[in-house]
C-alpha positions as CSV (number, residue, x, y, z in Angstrom):
1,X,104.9,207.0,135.8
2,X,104.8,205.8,132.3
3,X,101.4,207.5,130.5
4,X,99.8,205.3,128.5
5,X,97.0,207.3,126.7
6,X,94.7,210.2,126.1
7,X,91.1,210.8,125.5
8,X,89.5,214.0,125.2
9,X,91.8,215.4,127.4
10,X,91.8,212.2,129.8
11,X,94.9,211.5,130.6
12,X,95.7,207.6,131.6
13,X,98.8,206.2,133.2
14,X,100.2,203.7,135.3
15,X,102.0,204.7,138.4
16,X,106.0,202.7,138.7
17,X,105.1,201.2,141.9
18,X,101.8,199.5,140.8
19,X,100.0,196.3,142.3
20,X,97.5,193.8,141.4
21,X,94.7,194.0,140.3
22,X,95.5,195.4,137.0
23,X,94.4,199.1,137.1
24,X,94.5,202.0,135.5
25,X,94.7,206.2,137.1
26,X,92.8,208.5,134.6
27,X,93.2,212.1,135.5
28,X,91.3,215.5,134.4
29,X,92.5,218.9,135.6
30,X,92.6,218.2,139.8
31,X,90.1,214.9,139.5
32,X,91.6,211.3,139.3
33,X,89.7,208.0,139.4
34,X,91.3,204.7,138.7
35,X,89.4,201.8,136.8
36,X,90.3,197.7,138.0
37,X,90.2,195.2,135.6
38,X,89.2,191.8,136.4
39,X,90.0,188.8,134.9
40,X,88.6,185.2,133.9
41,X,90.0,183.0,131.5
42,X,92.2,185.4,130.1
43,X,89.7,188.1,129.4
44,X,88.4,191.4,130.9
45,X,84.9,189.9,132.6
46,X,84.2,193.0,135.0
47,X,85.8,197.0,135.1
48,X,85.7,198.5,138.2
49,X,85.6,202.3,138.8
50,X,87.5,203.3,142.1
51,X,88.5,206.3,144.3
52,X,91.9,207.4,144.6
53,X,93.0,208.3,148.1
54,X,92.9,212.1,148.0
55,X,91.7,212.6,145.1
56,X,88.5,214.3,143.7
57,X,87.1,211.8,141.2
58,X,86.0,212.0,137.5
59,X,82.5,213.1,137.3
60,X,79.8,214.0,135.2
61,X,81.3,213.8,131.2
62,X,84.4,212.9,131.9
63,X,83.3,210.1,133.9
64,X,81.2,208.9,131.3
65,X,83.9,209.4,128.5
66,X,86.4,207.8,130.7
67,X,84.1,204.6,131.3
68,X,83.4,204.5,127.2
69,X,87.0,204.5,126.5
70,X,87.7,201.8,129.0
71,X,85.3,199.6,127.3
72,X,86.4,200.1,123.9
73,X,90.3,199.8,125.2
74,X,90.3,197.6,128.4
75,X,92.5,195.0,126.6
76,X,95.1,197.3,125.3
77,X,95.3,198.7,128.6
78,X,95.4,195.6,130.4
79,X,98.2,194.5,127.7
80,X,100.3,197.6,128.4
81,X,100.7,196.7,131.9
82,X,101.2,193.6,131.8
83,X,104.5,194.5,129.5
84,X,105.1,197.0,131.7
85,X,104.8,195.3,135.1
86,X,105.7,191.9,133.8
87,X,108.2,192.0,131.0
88,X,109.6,195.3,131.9
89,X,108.8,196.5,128.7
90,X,108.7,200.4,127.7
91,X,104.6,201.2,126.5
92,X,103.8,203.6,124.1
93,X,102.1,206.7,124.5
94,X,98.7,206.7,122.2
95,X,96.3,210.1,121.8
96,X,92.7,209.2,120.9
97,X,90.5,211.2,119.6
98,X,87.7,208.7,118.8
99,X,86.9,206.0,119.7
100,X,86.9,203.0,117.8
């Protein structure tokens, strides 16, 4: 379960057994959303926030702080799991503390 980032105490990660679409599991304390990323042309068109089985979601700030760092990083993330899933490649771990 390779994490991938963290914002404001967001934490964002890919489970090993992923599937398409590209997506991303944000957690907070007990609460876990996931966003899906579409893609046209090679770029992010559309960022979908989902439910995860189970799982309370991200609401209220941390909703809102998670959708603000998806649209200032959806192409990083989308990059780090396609070396992931794709080219088997280890990610890096990133902490943000502000967005760009």
């Amino acid at each position: 379960m390779p994490k991938i980032f963290e914002y404001l105490g967001i934490i964002l990660f890919f489970y090993s057994n992923e599937h398409e679409p590209i997506h991303v599991h944000a957690t907070h304390g007990e609460f876990e959303s996931k966003a899906e990323f579409y893609i046209i042309n090679g770029k992010v068109s559309e960022i979908r926030i989902k439910l995860v089985k189970d799982r309370k979601p991200l609401k209220g700030s941390k909703l809102k702080d998670f959708e603000k760092f998806l649209e200032a990083y959806a192409n990083k993330i989308v990059e780090k799991w396609v070396d992931y899933f794709v080219y088997h490649k280890d990610v890096e771990f990133e902490k943000i503390n502000k967005l760009k």
